[in-house]
N, C-alpha and C positions, 0 to 999 in steps of 0.2 A: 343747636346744643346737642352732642354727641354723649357725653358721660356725665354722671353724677358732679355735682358738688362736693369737691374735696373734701370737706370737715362731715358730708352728712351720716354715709355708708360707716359700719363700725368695723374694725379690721376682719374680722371673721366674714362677714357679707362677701358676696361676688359682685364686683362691678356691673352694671347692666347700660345700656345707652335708652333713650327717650323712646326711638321706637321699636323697640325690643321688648318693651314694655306697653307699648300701642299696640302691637301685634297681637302680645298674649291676650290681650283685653277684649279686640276683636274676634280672636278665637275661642276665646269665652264666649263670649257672645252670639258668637255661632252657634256653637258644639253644646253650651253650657246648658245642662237639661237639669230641671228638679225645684227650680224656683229660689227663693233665695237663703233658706239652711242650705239647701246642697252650693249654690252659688259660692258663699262664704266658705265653706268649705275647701271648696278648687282653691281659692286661693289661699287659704292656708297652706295649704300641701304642695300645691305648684311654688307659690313666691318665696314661702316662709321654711319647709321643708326641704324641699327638694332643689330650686335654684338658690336660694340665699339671698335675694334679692333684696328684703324685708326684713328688716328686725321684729324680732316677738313680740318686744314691749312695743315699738311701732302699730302692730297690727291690734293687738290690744287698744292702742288710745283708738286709734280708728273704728273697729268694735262698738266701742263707748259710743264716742261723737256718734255713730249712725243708729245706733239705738234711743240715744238723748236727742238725737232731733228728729224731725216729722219726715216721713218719704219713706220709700222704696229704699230697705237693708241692705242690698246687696249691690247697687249703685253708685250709694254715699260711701259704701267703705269702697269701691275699685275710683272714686274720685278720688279719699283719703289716700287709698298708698302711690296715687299718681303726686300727690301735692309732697309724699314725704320729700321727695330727692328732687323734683323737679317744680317743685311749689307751683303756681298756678298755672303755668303752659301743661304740665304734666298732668294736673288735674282736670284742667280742660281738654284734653287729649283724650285721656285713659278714658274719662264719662265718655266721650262723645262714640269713642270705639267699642265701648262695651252696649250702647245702647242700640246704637246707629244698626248692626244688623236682624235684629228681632223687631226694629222698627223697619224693616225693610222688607221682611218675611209675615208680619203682620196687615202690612198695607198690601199686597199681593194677593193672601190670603183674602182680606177686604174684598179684593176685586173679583175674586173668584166668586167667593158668597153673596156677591150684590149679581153677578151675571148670571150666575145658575140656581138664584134661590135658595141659598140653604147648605147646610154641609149634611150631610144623613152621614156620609160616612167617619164621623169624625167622633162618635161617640162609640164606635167599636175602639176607633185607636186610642182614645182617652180609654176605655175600658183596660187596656192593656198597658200603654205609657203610665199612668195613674197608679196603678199597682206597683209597678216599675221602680218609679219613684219615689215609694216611701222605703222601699229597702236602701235603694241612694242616700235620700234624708238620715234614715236610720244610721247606714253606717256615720255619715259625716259628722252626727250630733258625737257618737260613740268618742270620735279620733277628738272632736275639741272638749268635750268632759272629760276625756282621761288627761290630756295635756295639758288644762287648766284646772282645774279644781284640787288634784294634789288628793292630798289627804287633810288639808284643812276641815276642820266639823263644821267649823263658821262656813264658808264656803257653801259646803255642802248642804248644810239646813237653807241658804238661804237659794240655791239650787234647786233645791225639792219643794220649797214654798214658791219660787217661780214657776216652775213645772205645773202644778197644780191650780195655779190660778189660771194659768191658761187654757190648762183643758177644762177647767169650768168655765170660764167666762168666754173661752174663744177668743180668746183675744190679747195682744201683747199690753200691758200696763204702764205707761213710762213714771208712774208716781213709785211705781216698786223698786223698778232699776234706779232711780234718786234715791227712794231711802234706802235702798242694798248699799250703795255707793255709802252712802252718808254714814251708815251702821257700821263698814269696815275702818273707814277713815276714824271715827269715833274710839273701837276699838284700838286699832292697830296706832293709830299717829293723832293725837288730838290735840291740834295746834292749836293756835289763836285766829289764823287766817294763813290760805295758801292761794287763792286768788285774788284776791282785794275787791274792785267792783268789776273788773275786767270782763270776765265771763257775765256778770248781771249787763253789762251794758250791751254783748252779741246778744243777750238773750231778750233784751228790750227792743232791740233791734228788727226780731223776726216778725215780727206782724208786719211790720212797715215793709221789710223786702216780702211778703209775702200778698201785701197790697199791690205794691209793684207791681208783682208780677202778674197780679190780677187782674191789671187793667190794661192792658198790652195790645188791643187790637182796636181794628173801626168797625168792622161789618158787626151787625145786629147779631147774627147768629153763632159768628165765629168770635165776636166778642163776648156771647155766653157762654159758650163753649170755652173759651180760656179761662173766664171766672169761675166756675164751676170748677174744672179740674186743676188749677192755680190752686182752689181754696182744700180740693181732697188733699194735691202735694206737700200745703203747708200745714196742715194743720188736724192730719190723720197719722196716728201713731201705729206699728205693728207689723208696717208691709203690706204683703198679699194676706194676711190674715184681716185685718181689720178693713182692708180699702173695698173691699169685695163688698161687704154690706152697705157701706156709705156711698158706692159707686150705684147700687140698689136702690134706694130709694131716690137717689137724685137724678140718675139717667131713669128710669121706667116709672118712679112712681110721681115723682116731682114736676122733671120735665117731659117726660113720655116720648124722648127721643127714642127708647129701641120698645119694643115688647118682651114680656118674660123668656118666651123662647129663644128671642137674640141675644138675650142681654146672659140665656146659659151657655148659649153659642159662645158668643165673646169671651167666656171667663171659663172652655175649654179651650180655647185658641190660645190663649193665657198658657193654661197647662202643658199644654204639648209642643207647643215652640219654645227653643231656648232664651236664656234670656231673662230679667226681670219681670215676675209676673203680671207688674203692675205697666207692662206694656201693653195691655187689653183698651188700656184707654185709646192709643192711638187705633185700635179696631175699631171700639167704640165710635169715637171722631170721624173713620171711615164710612161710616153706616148713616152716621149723621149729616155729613156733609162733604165726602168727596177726600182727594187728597190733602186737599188745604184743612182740613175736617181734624183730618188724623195729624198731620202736623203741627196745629195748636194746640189740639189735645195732649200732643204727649211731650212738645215743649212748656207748656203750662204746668204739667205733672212735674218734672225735672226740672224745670230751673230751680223754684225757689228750695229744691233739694241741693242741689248744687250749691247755692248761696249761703244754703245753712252749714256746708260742708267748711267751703274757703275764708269764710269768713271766722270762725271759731279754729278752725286748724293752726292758727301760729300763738296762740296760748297756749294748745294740747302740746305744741314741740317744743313752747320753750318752758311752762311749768313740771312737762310731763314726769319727772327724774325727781320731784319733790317725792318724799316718805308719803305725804300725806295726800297724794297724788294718784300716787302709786294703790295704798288704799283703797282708795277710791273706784279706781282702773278695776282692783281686783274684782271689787264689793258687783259692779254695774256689772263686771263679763259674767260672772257667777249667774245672776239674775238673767243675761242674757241669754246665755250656755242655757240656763232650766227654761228659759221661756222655747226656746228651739226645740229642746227636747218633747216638749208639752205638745210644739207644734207638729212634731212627726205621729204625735196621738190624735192629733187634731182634725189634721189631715186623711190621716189614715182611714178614721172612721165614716171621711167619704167618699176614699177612695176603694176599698175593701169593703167587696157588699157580697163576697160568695166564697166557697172555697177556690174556686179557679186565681180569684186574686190574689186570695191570704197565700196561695203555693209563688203565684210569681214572685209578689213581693220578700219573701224567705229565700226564695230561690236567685233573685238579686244580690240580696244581703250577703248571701253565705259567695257566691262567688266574686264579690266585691274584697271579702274578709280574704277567702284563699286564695285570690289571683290579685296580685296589689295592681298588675301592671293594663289589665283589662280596661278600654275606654268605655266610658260612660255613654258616649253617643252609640256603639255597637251595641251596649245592650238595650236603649232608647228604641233602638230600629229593631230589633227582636222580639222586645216585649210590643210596641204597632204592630207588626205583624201577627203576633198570638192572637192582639186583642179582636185585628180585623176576621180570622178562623173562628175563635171562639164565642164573643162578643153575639153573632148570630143565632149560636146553640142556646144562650140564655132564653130567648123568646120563644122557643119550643115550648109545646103544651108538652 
């Protein structure tokens, strides 16, 4: 398959072919630094902006769907815009090329940390990457709050009530982003019904593929290891914000596969490689058991992300254009938009621990703001290198 489906693209859009779209994905994947507000972002700007690849409303229901179900944010949506045009080949592409390389610089990395004992130097370059970073986030939250929330007040209140729950609770809420949804649709279009049991019946559904996917292997070890990280994929909301704690207690305190120190190792290797943050797992899995370690670990995390993607995706495209849909779409991106934004607060407060940070991270920001056309990966490599210079002056008496 070469090109879109004739009726999908809406005349304004630019034709794109399948792997035009593999590619970018991979090169995401690569390049793509800041975790997944900043992930999300790229692709706003790359697909939706700048090629035309993607319709708005497109990337909105996507949005939705990756917020409304369990996994890794910024995964489920580069599987969603694979599925708009090329529906499951495309989606099983796009995932696999977005993952595939931070799964490949993760396991490397693994091998490095299990031959040499340790990274010591890798918490200079998180010292610097880390800061880096939230000016990244920062701008990317800026570009989707201005271009979605409008000047609606509804919006906006329920914006800044997402925002706020997150920076207290730490954590993303999906009962919020439902009733955001529920409260606009209410408002704005209050019909009698605009899905029928459709949506109830994928959503009945998810525990069972999430069992699936649970039980997937033979070996003793490597079959706890898929259950384990199967059960965070499925049935952990938030992303990198919430899987981080739950990955906590079940790898170091539960099962005692890493120790505290590895387990902060792991979830810097997280930070500073491109990519989905909730790729730590397959380091994690490295640590634990080798390469096969790392590769059920981090096919266990993903699939039943993937399954909650494909599976609910052809009601999102064919309800999607309902008033009360639409609503809907708005209410959840609202909620979502402020939980991101909460999260550049979130983050920030552990990634900024001195003035030398709080200057990179403004010092990001502002030439992100005044240089549009600046790659994110060259400032990635400038802010590692500050942090590996500066990072050592910290620990002067």
């Amino acid at each position: 398959m070469t090109h879109p489906e004739p009726a999908a693209p809406a005349a304004s859009l630019t034709p794109y072919t399948l792997w035009e779209l593999v590619r970018y994905m991979m090169a995401l994947g690569t390049w793509g630094f800041g975790g997944p507000v900043a992930l999300v972002g790229y692709m706003y700007r790359d697909l939706v902006e700048k090629r035309r690849w993607i319709g708005e409303s497109d990337y909105k229901e996507g949005m939705v769907l990756a917020q409304l179900m369990p996994g890794p944010l910024a995964a489920q949506l580069a599987i969603y815009l694979g599925y708009v045009h090329y529906r499951v080949a495309g989606a099983t592409l796009a995932g696999l090329a977005f993952v595939l390389p931070s799964f490949l610089i993760v396991v490397a990395i693994g091998a490095a940390y299990v031959a040499y004992g340790g990274i010591a130097w890798m918490q200079s370059v998180f010292y610097g990457v880390g800061a880096a970073v939230i000016g990244i986030i920062a701008t990317s939250a800026y570009k989707l709050t201005s271009k979605n929330i409008g000047k609606d007040p509804l919006l906006w209140a329920i914006f800044g009530v997402s925002a706020a729950v997150t920076v207290i609770t730490k954590s993303e809420i999906v009962w919020l982003f439902l009733g955001a949804g529920v409260l606009v649709w209410l408002v704005r279009a209050p019909p009698a019904s605009w899905f029928g049991g459709r949506l109830r019946g994928v959503a009945a559904s998810a525990p069972m593929l999430a069992a699936a996917a649970a039980g997937s292997t033979d070996w003793p070890q490597l079959a706890q290891i898929g259950a384990f990280f199967a059960y965070a994929g499925s049935f952990v909301f938030g992303s990198g914000l919430a899987i981080v704690p739950f990955l906590y207690s079940g790898v170091v305190q539960e099962h005692h596969w890493l120790n505290d120190r590895q387990f902060v190792d792991a979830v810097a290797v997280a930070m500073i490689t491109p990519g989905p943050v909730v790729i730590t797992t397959g380091f994690i899995g490295y640590l634990v058991q080798g390469f096969w370690g790392a590769v059920v670990a981090a096919v266990a995390t993903f699939l039943p992300c993937y399954l909650l993607t494909i599976f609910p995706a052809p009601y999102f495209k064919k309800h999607g254009k309902h008033p009360g849909v639409v609503a809907f779409v708005d209410g959840v991106t609202a909620a979502a938009i402020g939980a991101i934004a909460g999260a550049v607060v979130v983050i920030g407060q552990r990634s900024i621990s001195d003035f030398a940070t709080a200057v990179l991270a403004l010092f990001t920001a502002g030439v992100l703001w005044r240089f549009k056309k600046v790659p994110e990966p060259a400032i990635v490599v400038v802010a590692a290198i500050a942090g590996l210079a500066l990072h050592p002056l910290t620990a002067l008496p």
